[in-house]
mmCIF file of the N, C-alpha and C atoms, coordinates in Angstrom:
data_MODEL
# 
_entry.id   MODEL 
# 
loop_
_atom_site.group_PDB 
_atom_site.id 
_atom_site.type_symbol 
_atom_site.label_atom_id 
_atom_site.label_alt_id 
_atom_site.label_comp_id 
_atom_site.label_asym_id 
_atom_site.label_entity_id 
_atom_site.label_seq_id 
_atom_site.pdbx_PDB_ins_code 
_atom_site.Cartn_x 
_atom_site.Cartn_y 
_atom_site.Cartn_z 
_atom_site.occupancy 
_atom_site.B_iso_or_equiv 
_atom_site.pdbx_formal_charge 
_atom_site.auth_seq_id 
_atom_site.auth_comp_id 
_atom_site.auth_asym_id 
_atom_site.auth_atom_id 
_atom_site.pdbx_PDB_model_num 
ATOM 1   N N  . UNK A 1 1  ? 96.160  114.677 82.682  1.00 0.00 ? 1  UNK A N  1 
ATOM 2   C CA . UNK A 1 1  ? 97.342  113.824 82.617  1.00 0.00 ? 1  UNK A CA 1 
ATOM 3   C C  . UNK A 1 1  ? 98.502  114.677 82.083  1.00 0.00 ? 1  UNK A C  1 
ATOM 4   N N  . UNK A 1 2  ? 99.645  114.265 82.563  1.00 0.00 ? 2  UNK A N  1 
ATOM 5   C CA . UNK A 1 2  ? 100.884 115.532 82.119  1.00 0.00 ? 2  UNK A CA 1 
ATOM 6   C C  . UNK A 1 2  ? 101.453 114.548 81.269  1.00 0.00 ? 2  UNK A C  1 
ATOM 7   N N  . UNK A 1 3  ? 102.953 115.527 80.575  1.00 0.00 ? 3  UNK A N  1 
ATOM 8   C CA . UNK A 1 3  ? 103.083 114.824 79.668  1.00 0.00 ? 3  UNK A CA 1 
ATOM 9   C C  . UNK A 1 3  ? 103.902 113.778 79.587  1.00 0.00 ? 3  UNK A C  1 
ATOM 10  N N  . UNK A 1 4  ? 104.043 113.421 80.326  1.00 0.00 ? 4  UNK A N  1 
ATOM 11  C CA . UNK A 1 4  ? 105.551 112.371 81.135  1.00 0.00 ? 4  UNK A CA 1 
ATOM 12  C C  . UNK A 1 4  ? 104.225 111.060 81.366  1.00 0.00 ? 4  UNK A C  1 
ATOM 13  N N  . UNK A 1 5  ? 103.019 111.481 81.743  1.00 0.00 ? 5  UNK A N  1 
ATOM 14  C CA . UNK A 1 5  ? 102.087 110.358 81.583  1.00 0.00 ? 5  UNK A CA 1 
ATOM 15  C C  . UNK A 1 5  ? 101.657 109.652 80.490  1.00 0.00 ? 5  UNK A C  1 
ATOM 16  N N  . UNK A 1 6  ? 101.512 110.888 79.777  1.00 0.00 ? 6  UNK A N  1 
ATOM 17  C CA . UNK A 1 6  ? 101.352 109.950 78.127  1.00 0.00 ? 6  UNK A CA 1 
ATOM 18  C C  . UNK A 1 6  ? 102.457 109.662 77.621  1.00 0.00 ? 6  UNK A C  1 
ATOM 19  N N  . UNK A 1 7  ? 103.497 110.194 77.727  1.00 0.00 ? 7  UNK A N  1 
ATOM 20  C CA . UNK A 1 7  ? 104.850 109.362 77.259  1.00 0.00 ? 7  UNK A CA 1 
ATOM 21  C C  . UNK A 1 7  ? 104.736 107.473 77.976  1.00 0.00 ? 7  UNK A C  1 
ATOM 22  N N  . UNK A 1 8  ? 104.617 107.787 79.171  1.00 0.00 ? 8  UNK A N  1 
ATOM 23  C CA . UNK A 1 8  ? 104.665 106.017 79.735  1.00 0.00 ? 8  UNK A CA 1 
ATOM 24  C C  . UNK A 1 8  ? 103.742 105.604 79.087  1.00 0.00 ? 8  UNK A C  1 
ATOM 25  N N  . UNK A 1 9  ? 102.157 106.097 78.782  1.00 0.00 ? 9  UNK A N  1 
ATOM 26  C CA . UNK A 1 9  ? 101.076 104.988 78.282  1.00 0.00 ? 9  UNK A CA 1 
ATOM 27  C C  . UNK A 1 9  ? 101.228 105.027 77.016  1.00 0.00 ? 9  UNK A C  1 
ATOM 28  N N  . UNK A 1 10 ? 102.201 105.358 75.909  1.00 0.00 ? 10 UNK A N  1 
ATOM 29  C CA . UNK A 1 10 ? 101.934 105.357 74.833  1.00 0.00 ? 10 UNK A CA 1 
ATOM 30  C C  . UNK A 1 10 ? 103.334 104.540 74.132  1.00 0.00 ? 10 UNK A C  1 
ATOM 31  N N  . UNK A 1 11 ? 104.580 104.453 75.318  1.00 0.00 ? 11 UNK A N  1 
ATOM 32  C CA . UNK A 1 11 ? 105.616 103.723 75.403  1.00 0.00 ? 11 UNK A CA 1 
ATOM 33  C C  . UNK A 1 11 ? 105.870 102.689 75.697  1.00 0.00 ? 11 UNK A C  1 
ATOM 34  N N  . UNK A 1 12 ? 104.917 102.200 76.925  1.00 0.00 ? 12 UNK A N  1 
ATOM 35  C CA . UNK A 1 12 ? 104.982 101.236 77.355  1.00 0.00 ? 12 UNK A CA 1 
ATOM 36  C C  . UNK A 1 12 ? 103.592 100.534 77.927  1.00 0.00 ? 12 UNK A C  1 
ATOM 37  N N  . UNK A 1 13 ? 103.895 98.843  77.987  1.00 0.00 ? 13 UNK A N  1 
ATOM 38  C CA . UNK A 1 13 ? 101.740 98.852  78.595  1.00 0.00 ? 13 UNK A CA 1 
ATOM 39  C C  . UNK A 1 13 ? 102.510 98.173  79.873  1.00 0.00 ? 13 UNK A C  1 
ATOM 40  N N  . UNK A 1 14 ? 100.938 98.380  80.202  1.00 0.00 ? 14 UNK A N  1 
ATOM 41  C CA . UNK A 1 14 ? 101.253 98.366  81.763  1.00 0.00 ? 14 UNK A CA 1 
ATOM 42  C C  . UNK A 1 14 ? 99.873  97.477  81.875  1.00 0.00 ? 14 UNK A C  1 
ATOM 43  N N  . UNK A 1 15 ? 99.774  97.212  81.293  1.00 0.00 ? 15 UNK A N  1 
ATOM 44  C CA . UNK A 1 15 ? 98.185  95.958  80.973  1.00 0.00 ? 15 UNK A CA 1 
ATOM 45  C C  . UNK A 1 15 ? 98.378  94.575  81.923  1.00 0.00 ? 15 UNK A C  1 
ATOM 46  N N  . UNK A 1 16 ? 99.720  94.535  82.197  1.00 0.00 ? 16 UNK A N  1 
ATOM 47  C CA . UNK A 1 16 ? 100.178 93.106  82.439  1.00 0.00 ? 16 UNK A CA 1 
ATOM 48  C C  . UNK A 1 16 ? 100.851 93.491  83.610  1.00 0.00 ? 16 UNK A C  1 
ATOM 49  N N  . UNK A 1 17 ? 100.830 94.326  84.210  1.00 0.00 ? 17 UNK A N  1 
ATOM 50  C CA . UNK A 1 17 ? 101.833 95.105  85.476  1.00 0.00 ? 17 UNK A CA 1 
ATOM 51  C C  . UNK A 1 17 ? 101.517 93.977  86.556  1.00 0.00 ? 17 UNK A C  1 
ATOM 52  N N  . UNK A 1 18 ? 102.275 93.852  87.592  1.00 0.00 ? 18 UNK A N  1 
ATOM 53  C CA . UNK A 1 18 ? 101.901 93.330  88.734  1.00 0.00 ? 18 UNK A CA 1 
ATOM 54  C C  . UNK A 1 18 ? 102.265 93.768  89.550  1.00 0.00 ? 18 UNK A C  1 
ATOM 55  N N  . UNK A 1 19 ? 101.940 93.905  90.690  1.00 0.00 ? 19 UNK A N  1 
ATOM 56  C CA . UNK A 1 19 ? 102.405 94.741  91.651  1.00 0.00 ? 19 UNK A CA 1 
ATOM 57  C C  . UNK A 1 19 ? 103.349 94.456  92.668  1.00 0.00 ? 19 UNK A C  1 
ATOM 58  N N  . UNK A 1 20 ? 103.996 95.336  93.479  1.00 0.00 ? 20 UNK A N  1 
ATOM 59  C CA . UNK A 1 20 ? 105.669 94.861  93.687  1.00 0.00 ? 20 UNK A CA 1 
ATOM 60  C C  . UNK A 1 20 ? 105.154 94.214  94.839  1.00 0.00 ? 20 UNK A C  1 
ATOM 61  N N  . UNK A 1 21 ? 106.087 92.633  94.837  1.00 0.00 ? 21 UNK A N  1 
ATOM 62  C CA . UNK A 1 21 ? 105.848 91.845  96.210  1.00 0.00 ? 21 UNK A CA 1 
ATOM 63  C C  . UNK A 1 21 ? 106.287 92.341  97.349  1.00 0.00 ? 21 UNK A C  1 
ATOM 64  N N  . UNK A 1 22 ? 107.078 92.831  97.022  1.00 0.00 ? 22 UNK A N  1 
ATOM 65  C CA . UNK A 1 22 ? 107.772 93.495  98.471  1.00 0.00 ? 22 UNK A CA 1 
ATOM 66  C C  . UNK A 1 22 ? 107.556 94.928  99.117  1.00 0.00 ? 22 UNK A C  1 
ATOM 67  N N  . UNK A 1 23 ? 106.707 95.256  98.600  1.00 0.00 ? 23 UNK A N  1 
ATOM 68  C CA . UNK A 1 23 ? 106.145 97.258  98.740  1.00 0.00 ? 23 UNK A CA 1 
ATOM 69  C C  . UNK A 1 23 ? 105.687 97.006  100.287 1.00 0.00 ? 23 UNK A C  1 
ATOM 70  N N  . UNK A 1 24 ? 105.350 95.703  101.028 1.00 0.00 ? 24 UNK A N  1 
ATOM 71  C CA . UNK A 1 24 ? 105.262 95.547  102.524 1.00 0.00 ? 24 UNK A CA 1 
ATOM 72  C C  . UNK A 1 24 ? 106.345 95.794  103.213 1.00 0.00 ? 24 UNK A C  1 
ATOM 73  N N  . UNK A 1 25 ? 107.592 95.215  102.666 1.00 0.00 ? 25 UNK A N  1 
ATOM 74  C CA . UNK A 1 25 ? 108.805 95.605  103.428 1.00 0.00 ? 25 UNK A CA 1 
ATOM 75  C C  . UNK A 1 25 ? 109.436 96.517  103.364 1.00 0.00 ? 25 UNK A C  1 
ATOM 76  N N  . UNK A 1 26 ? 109.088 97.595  102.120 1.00 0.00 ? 26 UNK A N  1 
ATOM 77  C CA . UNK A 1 26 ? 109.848 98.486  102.022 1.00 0.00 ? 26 UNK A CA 1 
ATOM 78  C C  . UNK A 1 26 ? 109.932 99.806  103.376 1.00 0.00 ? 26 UNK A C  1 
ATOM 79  N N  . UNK A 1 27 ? 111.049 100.470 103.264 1.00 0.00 ? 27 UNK A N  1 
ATOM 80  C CA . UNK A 1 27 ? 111.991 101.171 104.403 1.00 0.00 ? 27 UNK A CA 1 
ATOM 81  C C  . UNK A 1 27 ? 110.674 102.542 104.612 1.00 0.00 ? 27 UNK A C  1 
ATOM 82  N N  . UNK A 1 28 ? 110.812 102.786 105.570 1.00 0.00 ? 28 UNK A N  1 
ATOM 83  C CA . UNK A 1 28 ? 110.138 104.217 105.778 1.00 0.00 ? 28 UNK A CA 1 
ATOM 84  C C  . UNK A 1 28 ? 110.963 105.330 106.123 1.00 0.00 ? 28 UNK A C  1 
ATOM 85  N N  . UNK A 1 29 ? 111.675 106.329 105.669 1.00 0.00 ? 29 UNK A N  1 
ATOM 86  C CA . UNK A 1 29 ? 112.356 107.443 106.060 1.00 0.00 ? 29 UNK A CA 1 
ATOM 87  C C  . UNK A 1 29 ? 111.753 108.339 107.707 1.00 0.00 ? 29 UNK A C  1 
ATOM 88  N N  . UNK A 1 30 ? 112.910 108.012 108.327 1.00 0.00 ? 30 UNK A N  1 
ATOM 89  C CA . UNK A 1 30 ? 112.259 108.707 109.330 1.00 0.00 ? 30 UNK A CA 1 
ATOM 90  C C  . UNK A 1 30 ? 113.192 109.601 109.583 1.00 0.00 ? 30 UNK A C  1 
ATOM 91  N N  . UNK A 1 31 ? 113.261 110.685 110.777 1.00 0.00 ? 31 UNK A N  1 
ATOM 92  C CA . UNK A 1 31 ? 114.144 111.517 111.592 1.00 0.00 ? 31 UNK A CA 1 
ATOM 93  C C  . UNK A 1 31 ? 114.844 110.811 112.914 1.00 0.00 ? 31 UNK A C  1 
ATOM 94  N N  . UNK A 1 32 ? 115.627 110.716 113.402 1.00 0.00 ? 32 UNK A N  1 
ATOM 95  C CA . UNK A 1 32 ? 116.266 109.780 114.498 1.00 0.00 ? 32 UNK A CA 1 
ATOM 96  C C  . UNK A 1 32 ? 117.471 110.908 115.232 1.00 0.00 ? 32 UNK A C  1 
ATOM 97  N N  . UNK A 1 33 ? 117.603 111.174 116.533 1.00 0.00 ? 33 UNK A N  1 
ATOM 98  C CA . UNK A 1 33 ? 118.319 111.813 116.838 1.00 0.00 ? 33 UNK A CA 1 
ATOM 99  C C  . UNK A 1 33 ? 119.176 110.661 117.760 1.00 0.00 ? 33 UNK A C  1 
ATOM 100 N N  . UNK A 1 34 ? 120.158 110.553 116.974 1.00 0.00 ? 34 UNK A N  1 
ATOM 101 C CA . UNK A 1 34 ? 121.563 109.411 117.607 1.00 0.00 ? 34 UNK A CA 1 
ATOM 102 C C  . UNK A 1 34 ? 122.616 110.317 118.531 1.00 0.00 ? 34 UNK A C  1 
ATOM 103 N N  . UNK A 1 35 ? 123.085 109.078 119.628 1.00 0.00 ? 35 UNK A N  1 
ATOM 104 C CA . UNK A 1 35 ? 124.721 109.796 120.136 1.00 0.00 ? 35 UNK A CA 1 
ATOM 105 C C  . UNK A 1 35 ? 125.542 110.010 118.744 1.00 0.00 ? 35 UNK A C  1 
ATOM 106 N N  . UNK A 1 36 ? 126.624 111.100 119.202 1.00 0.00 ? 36 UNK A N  1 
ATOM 107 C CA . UNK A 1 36 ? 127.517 111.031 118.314 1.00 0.00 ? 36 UNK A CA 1 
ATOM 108 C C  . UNK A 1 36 ? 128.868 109.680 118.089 1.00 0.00 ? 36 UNK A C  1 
ATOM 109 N N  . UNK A 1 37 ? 128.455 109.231 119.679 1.00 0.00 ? 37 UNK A N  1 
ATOM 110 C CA . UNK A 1 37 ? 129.362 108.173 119.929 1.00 0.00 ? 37 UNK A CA 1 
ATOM 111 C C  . UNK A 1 37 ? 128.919 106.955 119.038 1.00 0.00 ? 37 UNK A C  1 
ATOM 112 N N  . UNK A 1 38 ? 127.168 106.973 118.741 1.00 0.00 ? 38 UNK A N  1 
ATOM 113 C CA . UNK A 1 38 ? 126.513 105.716 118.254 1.00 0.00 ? 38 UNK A CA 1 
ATOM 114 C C  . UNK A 1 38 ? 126.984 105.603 116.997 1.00 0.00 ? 38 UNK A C  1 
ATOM 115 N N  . UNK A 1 39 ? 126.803 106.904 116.346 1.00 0.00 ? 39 UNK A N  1 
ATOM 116 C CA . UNK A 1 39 ? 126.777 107.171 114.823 1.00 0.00 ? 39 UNK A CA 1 
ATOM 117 C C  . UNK A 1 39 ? 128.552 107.206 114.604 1.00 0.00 ? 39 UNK A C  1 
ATOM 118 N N  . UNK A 1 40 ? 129.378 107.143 115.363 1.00 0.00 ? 40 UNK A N  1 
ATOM 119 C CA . UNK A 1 40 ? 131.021 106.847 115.097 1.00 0.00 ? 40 UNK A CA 1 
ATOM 120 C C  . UNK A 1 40 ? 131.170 105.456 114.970 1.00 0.00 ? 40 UNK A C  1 
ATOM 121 N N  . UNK A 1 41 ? 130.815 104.662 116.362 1.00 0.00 ? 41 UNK A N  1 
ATOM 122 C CA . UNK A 1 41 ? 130.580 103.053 115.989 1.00 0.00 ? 41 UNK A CA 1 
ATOM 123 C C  . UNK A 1 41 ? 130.251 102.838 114.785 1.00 0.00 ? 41 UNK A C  1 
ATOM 124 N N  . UNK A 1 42 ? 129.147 103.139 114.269 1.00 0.00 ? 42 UNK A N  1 
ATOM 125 C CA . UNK A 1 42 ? 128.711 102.427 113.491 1.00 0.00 ? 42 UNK A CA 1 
ATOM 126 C C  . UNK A 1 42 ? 129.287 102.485 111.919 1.00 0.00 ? 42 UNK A C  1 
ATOM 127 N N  . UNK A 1 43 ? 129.686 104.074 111.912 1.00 0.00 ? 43 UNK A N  1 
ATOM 128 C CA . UNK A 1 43 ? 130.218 104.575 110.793 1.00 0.00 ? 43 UNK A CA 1 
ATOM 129 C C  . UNK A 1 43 ? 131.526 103.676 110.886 1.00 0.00 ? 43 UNK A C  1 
ATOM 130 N N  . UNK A 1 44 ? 132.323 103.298 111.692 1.00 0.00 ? 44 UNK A N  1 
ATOM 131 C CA . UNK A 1 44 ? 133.600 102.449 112.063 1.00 0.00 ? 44 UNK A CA 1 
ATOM 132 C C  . UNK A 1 44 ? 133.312 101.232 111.323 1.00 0.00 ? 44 UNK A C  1 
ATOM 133 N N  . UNK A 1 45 ? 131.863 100.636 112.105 1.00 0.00 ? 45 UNK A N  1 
ATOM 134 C CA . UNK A 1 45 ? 132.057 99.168  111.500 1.00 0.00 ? 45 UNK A CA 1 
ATOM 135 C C  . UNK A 1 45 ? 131.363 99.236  109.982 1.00 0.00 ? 45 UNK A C  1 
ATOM 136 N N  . UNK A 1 46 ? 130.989 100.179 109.840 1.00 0.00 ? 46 UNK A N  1 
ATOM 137 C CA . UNK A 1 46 ? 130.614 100.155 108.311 1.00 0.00 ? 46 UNK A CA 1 
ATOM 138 C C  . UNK A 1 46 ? 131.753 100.066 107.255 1.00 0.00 ? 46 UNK A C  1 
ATOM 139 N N  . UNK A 1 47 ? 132.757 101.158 107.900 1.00 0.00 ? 47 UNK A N  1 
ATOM 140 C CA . UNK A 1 47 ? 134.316 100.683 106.927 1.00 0.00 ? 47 UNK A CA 1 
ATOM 141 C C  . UNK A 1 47 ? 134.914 99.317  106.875 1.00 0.00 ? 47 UNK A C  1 
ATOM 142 N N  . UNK A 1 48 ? 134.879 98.846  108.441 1.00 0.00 ? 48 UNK A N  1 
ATOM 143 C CA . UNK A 1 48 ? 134.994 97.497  108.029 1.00 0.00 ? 48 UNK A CA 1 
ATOM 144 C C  . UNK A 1 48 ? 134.565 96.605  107.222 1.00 0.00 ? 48 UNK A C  1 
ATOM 145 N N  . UNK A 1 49 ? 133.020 96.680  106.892 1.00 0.00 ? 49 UNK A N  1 
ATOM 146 C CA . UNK A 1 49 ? 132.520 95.618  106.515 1.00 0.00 ? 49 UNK A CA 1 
ATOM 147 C C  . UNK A 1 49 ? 131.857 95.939  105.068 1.00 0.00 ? 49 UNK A C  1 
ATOM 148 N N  . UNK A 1 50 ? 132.144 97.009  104.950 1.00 0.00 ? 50 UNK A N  1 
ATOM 149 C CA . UNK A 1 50 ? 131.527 97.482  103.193 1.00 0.00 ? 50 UNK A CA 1 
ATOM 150 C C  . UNK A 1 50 ? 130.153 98.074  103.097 1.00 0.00 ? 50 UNK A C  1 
ATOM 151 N N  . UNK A 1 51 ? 129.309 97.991  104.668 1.00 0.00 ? 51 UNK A N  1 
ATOM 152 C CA . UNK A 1 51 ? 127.779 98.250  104.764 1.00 0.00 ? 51 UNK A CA 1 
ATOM 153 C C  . UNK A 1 51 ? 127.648 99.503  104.914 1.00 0.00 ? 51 UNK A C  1 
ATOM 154 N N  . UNK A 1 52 ? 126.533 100.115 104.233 1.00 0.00 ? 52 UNK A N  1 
ATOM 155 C CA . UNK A 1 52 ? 126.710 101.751 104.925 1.00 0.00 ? 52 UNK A CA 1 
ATOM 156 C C  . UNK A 1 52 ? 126.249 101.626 106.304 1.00 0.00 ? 52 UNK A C  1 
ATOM 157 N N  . UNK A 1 53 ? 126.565 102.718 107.371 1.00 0.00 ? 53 UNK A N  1 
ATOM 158 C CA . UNK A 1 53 ? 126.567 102.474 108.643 1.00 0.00 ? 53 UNK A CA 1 
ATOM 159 C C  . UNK A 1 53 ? 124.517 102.604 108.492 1.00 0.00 ? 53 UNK A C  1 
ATOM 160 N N  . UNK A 1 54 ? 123.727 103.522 107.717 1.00 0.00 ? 54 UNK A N  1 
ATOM 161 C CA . UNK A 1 54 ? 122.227 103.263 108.222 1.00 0.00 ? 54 UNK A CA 1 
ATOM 162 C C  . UNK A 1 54 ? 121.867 101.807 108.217 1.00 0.00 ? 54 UNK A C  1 
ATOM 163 N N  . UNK A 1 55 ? 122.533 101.034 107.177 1.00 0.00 ? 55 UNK A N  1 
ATOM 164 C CA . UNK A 1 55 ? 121.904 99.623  106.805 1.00 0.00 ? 55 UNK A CA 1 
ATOM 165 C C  . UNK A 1 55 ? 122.216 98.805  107.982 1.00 0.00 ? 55 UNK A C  1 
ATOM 166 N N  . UNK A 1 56 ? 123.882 99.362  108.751 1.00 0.00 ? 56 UNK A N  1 
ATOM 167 C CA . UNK A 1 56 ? 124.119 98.292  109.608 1.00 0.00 ? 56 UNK A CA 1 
ATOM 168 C C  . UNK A 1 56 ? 123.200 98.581  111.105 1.00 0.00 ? 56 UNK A C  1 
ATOM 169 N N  . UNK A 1 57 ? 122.353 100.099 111.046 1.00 0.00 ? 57 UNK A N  1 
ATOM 170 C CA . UNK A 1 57 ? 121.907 100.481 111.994 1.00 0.00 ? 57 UNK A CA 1 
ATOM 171 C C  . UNK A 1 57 ? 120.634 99.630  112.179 1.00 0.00 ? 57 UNK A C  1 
ATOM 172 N N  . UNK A 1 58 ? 120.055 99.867  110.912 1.00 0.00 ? 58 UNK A N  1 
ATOM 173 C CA . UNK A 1 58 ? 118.608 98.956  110.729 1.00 0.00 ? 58 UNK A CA 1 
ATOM 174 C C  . UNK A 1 58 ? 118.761 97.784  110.506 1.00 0.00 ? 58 UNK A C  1 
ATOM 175 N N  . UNK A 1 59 ? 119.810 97.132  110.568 1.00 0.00 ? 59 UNK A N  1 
ATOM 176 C CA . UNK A 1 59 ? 120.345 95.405  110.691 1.00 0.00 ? 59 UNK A CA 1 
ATOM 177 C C  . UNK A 1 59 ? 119.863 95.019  111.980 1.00 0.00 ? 59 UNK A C  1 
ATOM 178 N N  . UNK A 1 60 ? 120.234 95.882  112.579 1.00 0.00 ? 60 UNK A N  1 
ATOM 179 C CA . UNK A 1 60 ? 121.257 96.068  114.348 1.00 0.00 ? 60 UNK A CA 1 
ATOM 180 C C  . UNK A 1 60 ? 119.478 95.887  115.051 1.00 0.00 ? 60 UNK A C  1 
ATOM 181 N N  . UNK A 1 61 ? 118.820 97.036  114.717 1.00 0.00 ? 61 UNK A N  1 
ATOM 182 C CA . UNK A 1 61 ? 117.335 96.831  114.855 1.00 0.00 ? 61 UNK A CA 1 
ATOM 183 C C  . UNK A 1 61 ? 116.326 96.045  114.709 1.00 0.00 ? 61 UNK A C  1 
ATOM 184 N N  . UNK A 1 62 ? 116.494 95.713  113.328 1.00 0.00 ? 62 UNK A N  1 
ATOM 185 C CA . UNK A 1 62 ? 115.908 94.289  112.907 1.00 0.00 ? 62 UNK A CA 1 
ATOM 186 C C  . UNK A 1 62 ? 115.883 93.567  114.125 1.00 0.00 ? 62 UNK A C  1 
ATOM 187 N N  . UNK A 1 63 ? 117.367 92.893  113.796 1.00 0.00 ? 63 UNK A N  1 
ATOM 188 C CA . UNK A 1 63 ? 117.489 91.832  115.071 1.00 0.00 ? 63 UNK A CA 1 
ATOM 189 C C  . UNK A 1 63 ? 117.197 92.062  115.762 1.00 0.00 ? 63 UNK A C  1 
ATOM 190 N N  . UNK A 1 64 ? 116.767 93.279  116.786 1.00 0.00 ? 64 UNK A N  1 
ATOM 191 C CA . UNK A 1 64 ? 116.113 93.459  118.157 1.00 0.00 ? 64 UNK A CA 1 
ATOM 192 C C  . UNK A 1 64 ? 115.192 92.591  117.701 1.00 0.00 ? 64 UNK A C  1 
ATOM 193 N N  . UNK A 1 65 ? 114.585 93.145  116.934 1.00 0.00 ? 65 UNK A N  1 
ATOM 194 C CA . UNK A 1 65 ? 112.745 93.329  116.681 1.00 0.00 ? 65 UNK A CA 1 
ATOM 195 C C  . UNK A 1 65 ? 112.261 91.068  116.462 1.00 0.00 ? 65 UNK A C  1 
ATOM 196 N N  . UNK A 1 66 ? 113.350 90.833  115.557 1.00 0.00 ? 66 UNK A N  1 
ATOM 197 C CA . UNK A 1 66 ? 113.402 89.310  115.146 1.00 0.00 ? 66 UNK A CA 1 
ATOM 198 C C  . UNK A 1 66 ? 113.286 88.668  116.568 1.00 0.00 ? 66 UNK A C  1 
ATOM 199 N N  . UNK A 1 67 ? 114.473 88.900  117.285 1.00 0.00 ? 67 UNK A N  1 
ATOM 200 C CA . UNK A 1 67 ? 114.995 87.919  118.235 1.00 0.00 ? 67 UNK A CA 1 
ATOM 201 C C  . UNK A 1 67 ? 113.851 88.783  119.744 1.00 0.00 ? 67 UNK A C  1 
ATOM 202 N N  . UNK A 1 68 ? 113.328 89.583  120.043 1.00 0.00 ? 68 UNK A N  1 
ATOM 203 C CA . UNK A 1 68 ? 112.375 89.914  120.848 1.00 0.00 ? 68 UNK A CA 1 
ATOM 204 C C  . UNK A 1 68 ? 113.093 90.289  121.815 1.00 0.00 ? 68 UNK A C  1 
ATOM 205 N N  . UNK A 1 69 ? 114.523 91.204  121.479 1.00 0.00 ? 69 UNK A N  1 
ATOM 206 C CA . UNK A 1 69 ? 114.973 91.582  122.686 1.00 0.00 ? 69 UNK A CA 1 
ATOM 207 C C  . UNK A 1 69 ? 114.758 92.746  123.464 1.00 0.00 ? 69 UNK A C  1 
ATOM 208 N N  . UNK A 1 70 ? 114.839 92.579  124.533 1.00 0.00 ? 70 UNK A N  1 
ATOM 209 C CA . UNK A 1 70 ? 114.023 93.963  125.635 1.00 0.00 ? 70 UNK A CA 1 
ATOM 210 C C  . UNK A 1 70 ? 115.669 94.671  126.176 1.00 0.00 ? 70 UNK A C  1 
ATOM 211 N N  . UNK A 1 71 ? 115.031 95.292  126.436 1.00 0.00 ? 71 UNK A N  1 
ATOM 212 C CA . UNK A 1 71 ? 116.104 96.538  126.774 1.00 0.00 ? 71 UNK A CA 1 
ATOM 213 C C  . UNK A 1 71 ? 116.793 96.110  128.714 1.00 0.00 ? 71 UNK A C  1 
ATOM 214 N N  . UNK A 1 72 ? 117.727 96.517  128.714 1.00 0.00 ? 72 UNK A N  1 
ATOM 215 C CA . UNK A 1 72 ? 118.015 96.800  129.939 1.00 0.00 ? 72 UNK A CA 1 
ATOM 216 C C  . UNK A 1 72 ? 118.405 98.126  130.432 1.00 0.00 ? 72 UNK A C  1 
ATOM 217 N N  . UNK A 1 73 ? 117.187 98.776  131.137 1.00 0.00 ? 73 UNK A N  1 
ATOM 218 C CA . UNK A 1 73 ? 117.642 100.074 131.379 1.00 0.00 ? 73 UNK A CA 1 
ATOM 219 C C  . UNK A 1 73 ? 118.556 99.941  132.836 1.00 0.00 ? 73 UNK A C  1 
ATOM 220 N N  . UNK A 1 74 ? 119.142 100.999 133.209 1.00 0.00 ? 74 UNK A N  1 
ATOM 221 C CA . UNK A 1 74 ? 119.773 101.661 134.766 1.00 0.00 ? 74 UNK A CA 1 
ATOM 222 C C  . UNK A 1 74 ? 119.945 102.834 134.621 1.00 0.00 ? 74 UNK A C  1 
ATOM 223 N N  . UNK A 1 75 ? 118.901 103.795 135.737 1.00 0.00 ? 75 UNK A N  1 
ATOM 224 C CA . UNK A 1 75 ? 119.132 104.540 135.826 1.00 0.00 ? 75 UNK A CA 1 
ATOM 225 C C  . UNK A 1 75 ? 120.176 105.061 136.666 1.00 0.00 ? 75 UNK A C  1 
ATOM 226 N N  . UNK A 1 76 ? 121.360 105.817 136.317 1.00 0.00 ? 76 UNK A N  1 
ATOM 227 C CA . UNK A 1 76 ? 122.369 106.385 137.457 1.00 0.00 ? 76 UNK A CA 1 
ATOM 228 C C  . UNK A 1 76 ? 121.921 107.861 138.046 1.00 0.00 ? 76 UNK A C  1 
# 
């Protein structure tokens, strides 16, 4: 055990801990290669609206994912 471990068990108890309800929803860091055009939008409406543009990206996603929307491709 290092010493930053016995500092917490000897500082604080953790006897009564519960575990975080939400550790299901939490975010996963990924890599994403965006247009530059996507990542301007979004950075745009992020000034508008006070959101950072990733949050409004994974908003934007969400709602795909909520509302079950499918894509419309065309190829030119």
């Amino acid at each position: 055990m290092n010493e930053r471990d016995e500092f917490l068990e000897k500082e604080f108890d953790f006897s009564k801990a519960i575990k975080n309800p939400y550790a299901k929803t939490l975010k996963k860091q990924v890599t994403i290669n965006l247009d530059e055009k996507v990542i301007i939008y979004f950075k745009n409406k992020a000034e508008d609206t006070g959101i950072p543009y990733q949050t409004l990206i994974n908003l934007y996603l969400k709602d795909c994912v909520t509302n079950n929307r499918n894509l419309e491709l065309t190829w030119k």
